[in-house]
C-alpha positions as CSV (number, residue, x, y, z in Angstrom):
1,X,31.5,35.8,76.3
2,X,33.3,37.2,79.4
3,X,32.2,40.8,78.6
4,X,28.6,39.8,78.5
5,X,29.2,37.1,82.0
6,X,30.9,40.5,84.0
7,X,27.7,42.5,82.7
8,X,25.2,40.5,84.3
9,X,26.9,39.9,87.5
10,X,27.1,43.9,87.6
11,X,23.6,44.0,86.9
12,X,22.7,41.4,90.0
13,X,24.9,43.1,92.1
14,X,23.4,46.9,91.5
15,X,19.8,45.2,92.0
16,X,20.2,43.7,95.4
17,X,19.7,46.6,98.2
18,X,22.8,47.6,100.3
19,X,23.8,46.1,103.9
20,X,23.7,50.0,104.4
21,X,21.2,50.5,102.6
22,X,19.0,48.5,104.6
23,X,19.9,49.8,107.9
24,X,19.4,53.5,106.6
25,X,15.7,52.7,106.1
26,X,15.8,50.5,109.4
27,X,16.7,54.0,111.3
28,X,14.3,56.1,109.0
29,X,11.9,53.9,110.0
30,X,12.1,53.5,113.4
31,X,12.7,57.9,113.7
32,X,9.5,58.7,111.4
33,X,7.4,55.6,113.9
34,X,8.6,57.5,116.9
35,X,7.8,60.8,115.6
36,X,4.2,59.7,114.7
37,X,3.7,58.2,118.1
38,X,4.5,61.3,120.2
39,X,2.3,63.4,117.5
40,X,-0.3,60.8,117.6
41,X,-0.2,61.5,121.4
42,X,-0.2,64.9,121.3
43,X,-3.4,65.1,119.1
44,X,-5.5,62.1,120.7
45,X,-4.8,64.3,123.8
46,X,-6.2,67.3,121.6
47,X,-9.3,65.1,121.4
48,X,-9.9,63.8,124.9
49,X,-10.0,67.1,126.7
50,X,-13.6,68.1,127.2
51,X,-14.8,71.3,129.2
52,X,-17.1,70.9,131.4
53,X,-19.5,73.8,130.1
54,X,-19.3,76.7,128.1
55,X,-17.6,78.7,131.2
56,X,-14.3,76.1,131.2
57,X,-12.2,78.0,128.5
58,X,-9.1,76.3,130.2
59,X,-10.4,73.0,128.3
60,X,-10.7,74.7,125.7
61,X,-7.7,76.2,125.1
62,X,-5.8,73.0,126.2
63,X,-7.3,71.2,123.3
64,X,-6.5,74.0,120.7
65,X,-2.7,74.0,122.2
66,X,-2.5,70.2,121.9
67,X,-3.8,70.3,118.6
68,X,-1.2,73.5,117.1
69,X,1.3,71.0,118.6
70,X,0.4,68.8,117.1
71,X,0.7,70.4,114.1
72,X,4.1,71.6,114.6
73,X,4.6,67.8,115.1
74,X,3.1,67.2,111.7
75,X,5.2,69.2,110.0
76,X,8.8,68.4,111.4
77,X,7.6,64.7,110.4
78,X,7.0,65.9,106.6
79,X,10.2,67.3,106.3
80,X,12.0,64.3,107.7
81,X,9.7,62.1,105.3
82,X,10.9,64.4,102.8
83,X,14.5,63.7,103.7
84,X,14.0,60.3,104.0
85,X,12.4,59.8,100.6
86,X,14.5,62.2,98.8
87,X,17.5,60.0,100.3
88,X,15.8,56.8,98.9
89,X,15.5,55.3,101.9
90,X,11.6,55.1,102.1
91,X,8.9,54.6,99.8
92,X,6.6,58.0,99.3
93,X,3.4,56.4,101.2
94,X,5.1,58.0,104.3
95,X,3.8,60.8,103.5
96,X,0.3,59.5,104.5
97,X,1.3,59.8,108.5
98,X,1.9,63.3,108.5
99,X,-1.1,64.3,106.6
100,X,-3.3,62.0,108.4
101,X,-2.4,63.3,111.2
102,X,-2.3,67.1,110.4
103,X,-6.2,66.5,108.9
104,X,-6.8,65.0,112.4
105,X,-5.8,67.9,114.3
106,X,-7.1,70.6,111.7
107,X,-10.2,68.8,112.4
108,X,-9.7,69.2,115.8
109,X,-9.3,73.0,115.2
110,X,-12.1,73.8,113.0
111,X,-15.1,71.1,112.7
112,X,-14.4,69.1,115.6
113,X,-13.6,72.0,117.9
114,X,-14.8,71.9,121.7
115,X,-17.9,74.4,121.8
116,X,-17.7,77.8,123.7
């Protein structure tokens, strides 16, 4: 009987998360939320400029630098997801930020792009 009691109380033990555990995803968190603010920045910026006419290319090309950026943004935040998940310390529907995001500034860059 005390083989089987010292199994179970292993088991109960390896199911409840670690105190570090929980402060790894805490961090993850928090880094991946900041990350997607500053890229969320970056591309609503990509989608506020406006020219003024077909003659303000400077608009223009603000809007297609803000949304490369943006993209660069995109795809530091999938490789820290990628760390992040690979570590455990993060379920996979992170991965939904980064490609949210990256479809919003591709968008940007192709369908959605300021006319010249």
């Amino acid at each position: 009987m005390s083989s089987s009691a010292g199994s179970t109380t292993e088991v109960h033990e390896s199911r409840r998360p670690r105190v570090s555990s929980r402060i790894g995803t805490g961090v993850c968190a928090v880094v991946l939320a900041l990350t997607a603010s500053v890229t969320g920045y970056v591309v609503l910026t990509a989608f506020m400029v406006e020219p003024d006419g077909p003659w303000d290319r400077q608009a223009i090309t603000n809007s297609h630098v803000a949304a490369v950026v943006s993209l660069a943004f995109c795809s530091v935040m999938a490789l820290l997801t990628w760390v992040f998940v690979r570590a455990e310390w993060l379920g996979r529907w992170w991965y939904t930020v980064p490609v949210v995001l990256a479809i919003a500034a591709l968008l940007r860059l192709t369908l959605l792009a300021p006319s010249r």
